[in-house]
C-alpha positions in Angstrom: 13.8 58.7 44.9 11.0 58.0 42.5 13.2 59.6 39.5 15.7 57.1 39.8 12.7 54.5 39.9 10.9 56.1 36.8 14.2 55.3 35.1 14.0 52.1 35.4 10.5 51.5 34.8 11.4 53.0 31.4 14.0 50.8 30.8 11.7 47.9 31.5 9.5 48.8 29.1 12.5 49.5 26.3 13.5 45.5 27.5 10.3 43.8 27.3 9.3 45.9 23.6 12.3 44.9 22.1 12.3 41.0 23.2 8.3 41.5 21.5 9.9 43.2 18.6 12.2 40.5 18.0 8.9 37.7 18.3 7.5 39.7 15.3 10.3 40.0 13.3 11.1 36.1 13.7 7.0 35.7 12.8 7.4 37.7 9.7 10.8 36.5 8.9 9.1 33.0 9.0 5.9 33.7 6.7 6.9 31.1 4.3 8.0 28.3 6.9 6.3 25.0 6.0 4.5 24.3 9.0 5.9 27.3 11.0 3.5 28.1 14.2 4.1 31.6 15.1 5.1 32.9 18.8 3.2 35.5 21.2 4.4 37.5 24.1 2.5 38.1 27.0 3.3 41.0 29.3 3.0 41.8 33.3 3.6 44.4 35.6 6.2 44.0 38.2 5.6 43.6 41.8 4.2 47.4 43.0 6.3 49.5 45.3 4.3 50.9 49.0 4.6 54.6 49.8 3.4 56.8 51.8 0.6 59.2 51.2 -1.6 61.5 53.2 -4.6 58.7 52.8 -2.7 56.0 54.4 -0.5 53.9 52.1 -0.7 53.3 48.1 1.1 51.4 45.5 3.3 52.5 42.7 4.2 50.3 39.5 7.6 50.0 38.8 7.4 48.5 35.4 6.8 45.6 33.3 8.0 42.1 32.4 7.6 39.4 30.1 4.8 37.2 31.4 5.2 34.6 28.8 6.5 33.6 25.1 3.5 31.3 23.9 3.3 29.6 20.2 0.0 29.6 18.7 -0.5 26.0 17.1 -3.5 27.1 15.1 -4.5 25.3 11.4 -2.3 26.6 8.8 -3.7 26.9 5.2 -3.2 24.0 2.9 -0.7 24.2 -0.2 -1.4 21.8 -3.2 2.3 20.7 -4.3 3.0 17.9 -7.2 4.5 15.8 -4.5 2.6 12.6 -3.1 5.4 12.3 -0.3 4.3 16.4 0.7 1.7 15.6 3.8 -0.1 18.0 5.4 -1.9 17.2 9.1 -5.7 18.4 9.4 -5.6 18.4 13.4 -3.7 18.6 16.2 -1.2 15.9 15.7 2.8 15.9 14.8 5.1 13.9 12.5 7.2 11.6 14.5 10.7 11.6 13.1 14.1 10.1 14.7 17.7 11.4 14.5 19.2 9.2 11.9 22.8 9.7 14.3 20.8 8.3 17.4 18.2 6.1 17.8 16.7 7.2 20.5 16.7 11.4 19.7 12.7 11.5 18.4 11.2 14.6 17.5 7.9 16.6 16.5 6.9 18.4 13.5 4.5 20.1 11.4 6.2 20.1 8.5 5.3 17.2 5.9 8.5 18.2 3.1 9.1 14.3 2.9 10.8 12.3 0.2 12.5 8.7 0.1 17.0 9.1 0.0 19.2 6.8 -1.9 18.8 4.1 1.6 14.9 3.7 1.2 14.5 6.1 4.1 11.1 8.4 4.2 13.2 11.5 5.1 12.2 15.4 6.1 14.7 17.9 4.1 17.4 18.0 7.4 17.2 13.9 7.0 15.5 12.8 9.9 13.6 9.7 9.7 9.8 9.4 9.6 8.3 6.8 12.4 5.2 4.6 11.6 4.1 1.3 11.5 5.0 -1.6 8.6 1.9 -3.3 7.1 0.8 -6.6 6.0 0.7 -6.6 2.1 -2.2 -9.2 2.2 -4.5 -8.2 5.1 -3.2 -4.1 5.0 -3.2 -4.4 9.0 -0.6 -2.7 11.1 2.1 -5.3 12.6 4.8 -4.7 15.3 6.2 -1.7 17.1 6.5 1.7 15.9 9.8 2.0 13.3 11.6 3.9 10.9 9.4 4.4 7.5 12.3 2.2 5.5 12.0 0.6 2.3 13.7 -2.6 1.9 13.5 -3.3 -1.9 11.7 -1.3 -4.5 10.8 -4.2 -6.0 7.7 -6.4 -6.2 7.9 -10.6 -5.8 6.5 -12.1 -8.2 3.5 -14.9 -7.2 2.7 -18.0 -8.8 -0.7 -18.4 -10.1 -3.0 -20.3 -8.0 -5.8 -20.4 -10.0 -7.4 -19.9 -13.8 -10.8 -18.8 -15.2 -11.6 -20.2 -18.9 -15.5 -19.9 -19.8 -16.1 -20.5 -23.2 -19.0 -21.1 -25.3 -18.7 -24.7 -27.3 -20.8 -24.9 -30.5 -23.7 -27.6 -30.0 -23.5 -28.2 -33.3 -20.1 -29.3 -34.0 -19.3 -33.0 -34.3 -16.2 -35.5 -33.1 -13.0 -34.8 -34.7 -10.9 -37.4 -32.7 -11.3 -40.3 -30.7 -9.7 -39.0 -27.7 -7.7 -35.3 -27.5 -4.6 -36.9 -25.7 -3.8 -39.6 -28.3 -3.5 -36.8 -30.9 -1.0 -35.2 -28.6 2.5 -35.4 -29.3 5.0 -33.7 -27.0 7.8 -35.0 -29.1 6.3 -33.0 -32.2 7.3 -29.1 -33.8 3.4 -29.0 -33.5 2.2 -31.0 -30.7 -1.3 -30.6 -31.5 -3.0 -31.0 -35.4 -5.6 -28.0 -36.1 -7.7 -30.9 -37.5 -8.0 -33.1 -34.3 -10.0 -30.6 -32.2 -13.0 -28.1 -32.3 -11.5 -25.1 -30.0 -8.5 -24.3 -28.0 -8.1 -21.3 -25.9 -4.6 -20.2 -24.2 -4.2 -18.9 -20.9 -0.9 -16.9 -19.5 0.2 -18.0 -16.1 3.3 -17.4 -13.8 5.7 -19.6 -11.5 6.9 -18.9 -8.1 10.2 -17.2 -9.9 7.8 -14.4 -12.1 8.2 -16.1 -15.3 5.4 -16.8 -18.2 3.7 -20.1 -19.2 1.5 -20.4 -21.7 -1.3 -23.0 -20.8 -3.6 -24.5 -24.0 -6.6 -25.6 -23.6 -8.2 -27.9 -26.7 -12.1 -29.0 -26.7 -13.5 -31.6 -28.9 -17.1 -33.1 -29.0 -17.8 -36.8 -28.1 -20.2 -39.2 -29.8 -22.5 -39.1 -26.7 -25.0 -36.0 -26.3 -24.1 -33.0 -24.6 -20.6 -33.9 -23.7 -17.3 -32.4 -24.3 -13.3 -33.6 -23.9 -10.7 -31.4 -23.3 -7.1 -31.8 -22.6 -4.7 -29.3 -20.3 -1.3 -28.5 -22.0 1.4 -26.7 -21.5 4.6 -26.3 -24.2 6.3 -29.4 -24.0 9.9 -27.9 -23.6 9.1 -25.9 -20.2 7.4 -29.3 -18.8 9.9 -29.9 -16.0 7.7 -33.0 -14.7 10.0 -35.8 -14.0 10.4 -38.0 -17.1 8.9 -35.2 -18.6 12.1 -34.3 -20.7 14.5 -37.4 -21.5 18.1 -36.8 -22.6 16.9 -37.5 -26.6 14.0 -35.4 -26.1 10.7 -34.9 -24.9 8.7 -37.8 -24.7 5.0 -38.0 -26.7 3.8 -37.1 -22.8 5.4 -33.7 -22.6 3.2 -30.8 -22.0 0.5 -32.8 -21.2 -1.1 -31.8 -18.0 -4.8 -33.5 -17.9 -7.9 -34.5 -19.8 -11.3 -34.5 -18.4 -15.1 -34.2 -19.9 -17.9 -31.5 -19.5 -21.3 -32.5 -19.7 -23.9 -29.7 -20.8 -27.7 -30.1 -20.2 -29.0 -31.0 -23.3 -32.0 -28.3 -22.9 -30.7 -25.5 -21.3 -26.6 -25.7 -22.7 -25.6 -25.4 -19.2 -22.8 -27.1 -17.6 -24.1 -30.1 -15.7 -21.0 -32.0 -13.9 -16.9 -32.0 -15.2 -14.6 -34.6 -14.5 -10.4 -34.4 -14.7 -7.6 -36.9 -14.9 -3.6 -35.6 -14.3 -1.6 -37.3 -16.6 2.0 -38.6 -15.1 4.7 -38.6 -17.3 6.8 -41.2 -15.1 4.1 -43.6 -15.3 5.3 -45.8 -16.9 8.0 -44.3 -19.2 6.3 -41.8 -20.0 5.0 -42.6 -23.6 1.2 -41.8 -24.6 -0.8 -45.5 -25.6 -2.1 -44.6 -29.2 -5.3 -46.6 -28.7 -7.6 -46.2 -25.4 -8.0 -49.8 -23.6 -11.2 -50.5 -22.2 -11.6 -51.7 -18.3 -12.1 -55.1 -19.9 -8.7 -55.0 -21.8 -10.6 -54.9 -25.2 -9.6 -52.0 -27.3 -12.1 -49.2 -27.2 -14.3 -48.7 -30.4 -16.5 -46.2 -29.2 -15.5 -42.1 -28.4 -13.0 -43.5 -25.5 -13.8 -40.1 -23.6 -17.3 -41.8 -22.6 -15.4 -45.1 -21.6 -12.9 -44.1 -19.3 -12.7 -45.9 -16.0 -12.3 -42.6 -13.9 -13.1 -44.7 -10.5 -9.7 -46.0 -10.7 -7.2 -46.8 -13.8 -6.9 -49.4 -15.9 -4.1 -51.5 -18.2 -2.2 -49.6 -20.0 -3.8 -46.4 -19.4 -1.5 -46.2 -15.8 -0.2 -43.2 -16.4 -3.2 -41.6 -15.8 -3.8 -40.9 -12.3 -7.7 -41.2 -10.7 -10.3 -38.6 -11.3 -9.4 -35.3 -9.5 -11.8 -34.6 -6.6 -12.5 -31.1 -6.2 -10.9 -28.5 -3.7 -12.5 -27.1 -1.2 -13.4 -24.1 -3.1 -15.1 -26.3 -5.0 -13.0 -26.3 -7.8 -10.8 -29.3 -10.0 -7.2 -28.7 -9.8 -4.0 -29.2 -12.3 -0.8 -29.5 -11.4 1.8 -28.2 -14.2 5.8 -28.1 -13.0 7.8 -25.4 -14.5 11.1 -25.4 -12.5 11.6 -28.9 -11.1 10.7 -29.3 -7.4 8.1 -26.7 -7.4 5.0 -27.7 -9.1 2.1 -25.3 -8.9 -1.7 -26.3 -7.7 -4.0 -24.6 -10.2 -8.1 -24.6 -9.9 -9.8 -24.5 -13.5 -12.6 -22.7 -13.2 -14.7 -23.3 -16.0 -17.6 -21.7 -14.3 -19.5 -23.4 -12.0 -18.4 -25.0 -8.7 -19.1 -28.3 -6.6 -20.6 -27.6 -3.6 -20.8 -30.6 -2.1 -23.7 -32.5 -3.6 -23.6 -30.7 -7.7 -22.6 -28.8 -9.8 -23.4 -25.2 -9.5 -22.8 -22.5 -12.8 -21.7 -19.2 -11.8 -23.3 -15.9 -13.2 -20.7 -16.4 -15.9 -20.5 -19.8 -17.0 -18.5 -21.8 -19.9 -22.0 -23.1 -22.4 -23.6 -25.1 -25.1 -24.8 -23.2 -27.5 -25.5 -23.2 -31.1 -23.1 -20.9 -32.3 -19.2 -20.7 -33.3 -17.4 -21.8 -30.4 -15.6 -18.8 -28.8 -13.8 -17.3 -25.3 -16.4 -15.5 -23.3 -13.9 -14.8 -20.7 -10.4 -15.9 -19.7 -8.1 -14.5 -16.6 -5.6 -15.9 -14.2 -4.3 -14.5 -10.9 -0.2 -14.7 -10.3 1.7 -12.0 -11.9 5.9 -11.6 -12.2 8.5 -9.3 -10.5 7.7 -5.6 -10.4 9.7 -2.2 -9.6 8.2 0.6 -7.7 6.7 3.0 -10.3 5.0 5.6 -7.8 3.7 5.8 -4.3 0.5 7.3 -2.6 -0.5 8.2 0.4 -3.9 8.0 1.9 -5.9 9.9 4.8 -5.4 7.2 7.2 -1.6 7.6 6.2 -1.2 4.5 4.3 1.9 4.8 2.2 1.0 2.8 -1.1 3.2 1.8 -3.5 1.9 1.3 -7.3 4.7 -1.4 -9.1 5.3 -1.9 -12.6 3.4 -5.6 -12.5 0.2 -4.0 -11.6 0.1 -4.8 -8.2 -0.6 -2.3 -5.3 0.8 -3.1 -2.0 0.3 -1.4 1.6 3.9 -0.4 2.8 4.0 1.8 5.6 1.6 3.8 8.0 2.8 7.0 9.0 2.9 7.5 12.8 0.9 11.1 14.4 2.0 12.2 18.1 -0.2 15.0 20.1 0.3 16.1 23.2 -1.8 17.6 26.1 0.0 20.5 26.1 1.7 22.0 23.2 2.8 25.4 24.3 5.2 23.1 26.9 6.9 21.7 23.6 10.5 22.9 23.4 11.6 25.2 20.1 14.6 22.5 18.6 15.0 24.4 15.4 14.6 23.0 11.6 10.8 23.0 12.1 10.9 20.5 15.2 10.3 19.9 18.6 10.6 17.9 21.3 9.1 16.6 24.6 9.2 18.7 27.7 8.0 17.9 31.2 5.8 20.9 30.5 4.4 19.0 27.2 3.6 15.7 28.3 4.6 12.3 27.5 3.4 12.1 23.3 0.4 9.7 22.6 1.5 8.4 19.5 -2.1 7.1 17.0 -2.9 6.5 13.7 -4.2 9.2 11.3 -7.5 10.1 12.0 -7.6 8.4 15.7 -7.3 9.9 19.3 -7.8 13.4 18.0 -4.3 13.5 15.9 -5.7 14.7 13.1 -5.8 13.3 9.3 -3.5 13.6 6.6 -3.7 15.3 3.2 -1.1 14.0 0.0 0.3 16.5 -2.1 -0.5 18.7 0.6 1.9 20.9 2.5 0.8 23.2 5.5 1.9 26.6 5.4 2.8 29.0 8.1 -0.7 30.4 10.1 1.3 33.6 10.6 -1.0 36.8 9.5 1.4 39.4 8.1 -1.5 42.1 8.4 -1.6 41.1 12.6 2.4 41.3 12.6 2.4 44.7 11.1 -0.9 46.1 13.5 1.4 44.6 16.4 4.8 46.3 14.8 3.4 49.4 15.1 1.9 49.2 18.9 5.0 48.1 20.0 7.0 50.8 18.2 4.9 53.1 19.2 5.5 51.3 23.0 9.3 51.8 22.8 9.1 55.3 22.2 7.0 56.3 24.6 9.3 54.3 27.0 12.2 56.1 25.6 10.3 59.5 26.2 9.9 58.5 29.6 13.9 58.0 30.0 14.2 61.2 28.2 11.8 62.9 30.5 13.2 61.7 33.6 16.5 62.4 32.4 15.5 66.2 31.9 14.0 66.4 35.6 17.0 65.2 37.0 19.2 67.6 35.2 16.8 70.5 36.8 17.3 68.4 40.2 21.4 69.2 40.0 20.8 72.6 38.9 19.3 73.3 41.9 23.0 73.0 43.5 24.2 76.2 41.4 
């Protein structure tokens, strides 16, 4: 009888409102979930039942059903937090982040509450790993297969220094103080150098393969002939670790003395016209500096011996300085101190100006001849010593950068976005995750800011898009719903008693 039916057409409609009640209250409940997408339910009426009437025959609803239980994956409103690990996605992507109990358990999120553990990981608040990609630290390029977001050390390693920029401005007026730089040099001495034997000195700070400090001195002095300058490369004498460098009573006259060249300014213009460089070697042939310069002919030199070098070739007595230096392919005359023994460094002095081939090219910035007090226009050095991470960044690509305590920045890490074509097919796991259905789609796993996934925003977390003013419009239809569903039971319930009474 259609009583009986109207029953349970009522109790449909109690069923169905209080599954949608429960949708709202886990909504609301979730108001402040970081990333939280919020559910809807979708109703239908059950299959109709025929009857008869005097027209032929009609249909009669018997009810209604949940259709379907839908998430709504619309942009959430940003959050500024003090975190740079917080991220935030502007798009449609997910975080990818792995089970750290299985390897193989990857899951989907919109929450970006990330922080590095005591292991190095790049963890959400439950633990779970976040994927990406490792980077190159020169080139900043992705390498390999997608991974865990892991650091290995929170250190820097320290790099030697490959190359040193010294331009200096050496007084045109200043006269000869020596006859050559390197036979005032004693390595042997408390003060290697006299302040009387040259015009200028300059000291650079440079850096071995282990991270350590080296001070590198530079001295200038004017020669007899026009327009020309000597200058000797040093280092202090104990740290020379050139064989023969240091013998068992000491360090020989030769310690600390790296090379000795000339620059030749214009005379006009106080430009740099050409520079040449010797390497002096300290186990050539024991080591000890000759006193007096020998010309090529064997006679001792009486002139500025700086103009009278041989530096085609060597000559007697004067064999333990190698040939002139040809410059790198960078166009640039290179030293070659040795701080810890094995490992000598290859270092371009850049004084300015370049060979290119043919001459002698200045720079923009450029060591000169002027007349005026000889001084350091500029002076820097690449290479730098061990760091520890201080802080890291993260960019809208999703570059994770780390800033270390040695000034460098490094590229670590890019953080891995997944979309799918259909997101409503993604399965609920709990803790602000999801994973893969059959219904979703394989993921298509991008960069940030590539394939539609979205970009990323540091310090940044995105907060629930649930709209407690829509939750409380929909509370109240659906109260309203239950009630009038109850009446309905109610109702029904009152006919049938007047059905039985008809017995008495």
């Amino acid at each position: 009888m259609s009583l009986s039916s109207s029953l349970f057409s009522g109790i449909s409609g109690l069923s169905t409102l209080g599954n949608a009640m429960q949708i709202i209250g886990d909504n609301i409940s979730n108001v402040n979930t970081v990333g939280f997408k919020g559910s809807r339910v979708t109703f239908q009426d059950v299959l109709s039942q025929t009857v008869a009437t005097t027209a032929g025959s009609a249909q009669v609803g018997r009810g209604t059903s949940l259709a379907d239980i839908s998430s709504t994956f619309s942009q959430g409103s940003f959050e500024s937090t003090d975190s740079a690990t917080d991220l935030a996605i502007g798009g449609e992507g997910f975080f990818v982040v792995r089970d750290p109990n299985n390897a193989n358990n990857e899951y989907y999120t919109r929450a970006g509450e990330f922080r590095f553990d005591k292991d190095g990981n790049f963890v959400n608040p439950a633990g779970y790993i976040v994927r990406g990609w490792a980077l190159d630290a020169s080139t900043g390029e992705d390498y390999g297969s997608m991974t865990d977001v892991t650091l290995s050390s929170f250190t820097s390693s320290p790099a030697e220094t490959q190359n040193i920029s010294v331009i200096t401005n050496l007084d045109s007026d200043a006269t000869s103080l020596t006859t050559t730089l390197e036979s005032s040099w004693n390595g042997a001495s408390t003060t290697p150098m006299s302040s009387t034997s040259y015009e200028y000195q300059t000291t650079v700070k440079v850096y071995d393969s282990l991270g350590s400090t080296h001070d590198i001195t530079i001295y200038y002095d004017r020669t007899t002939t026009a327009g020309q300058w000597e200058y000797i490369i040093t280092c202090n004498p104990d740290e020379d670790a050139r064989p023969n460098a240091q013998l068992p009573t000491g360090p020989t006259q030769g310690a600390g003395l790296l090379a000795r060249g000339i620059i030749n300014f214009q005379p006009g213009s106080g430009s740099i016209q050409d520079m040449k460089m010797q390497l002096f070697d300290p186990n050539s042939p024991d080591g000890v500096l000759d006193p007096i310069p020998i010309n090529p002919d064997n006679t001792v030199a009486t002139v500025d011996s700086a103009a009278a070098w041989n530096l085609a070739g060597t000559t007697i007595d004067e064999d333990a300085w190698q040939s002139e230096v040809t410059p790198n392919t960078n166009g640039y005359l290179c030293f070659t101190p040795e701080f810890i023994t094995g490992s000598p460094l290859t270092v371009e002095f850049n004084a300015g100006c370049r060979y290119n081939g043919s001459n002698w090219v200045p720079s923009s910035l450029a060591s000169s001849q002027f007349s005026s007090a000889s001084s350091t226009i500029f002076q820097a050095a690449d290479g730098y010593g061990a760091g520890d991470l201080q802080s890291v960044s993260v960019d809208t690509d999703g570059v994770i950068t780390g800033q270390y305590s040695n000034g460098q920045v490094i590229p670590l890490y890019r953080v891995a976005l997944a979309k799918f074509q259909n997101n409503d097919g993604l399965f609920k796991a709990g803790g602000n995750l999801y994973r893969e259905t059959r219904l979703s789609g394989d993921p298509i796993t991008g960069k940030p800011g590539s394939n539609g996934t979205g970009n990323i925003s540091a310090n940044s977390l995105e907060q629930s898009n649930i709209d407690i003013a829509n939750e409380f419009v929909k509370m109240i239809t659906t109260q309203r719903g239950f009630q009038a569903n109850s009446k309905i039971i109610t109702v029904t319930d009152q006919m049938l008693a007047e059905l039985i009474n008809l017995k008495r």
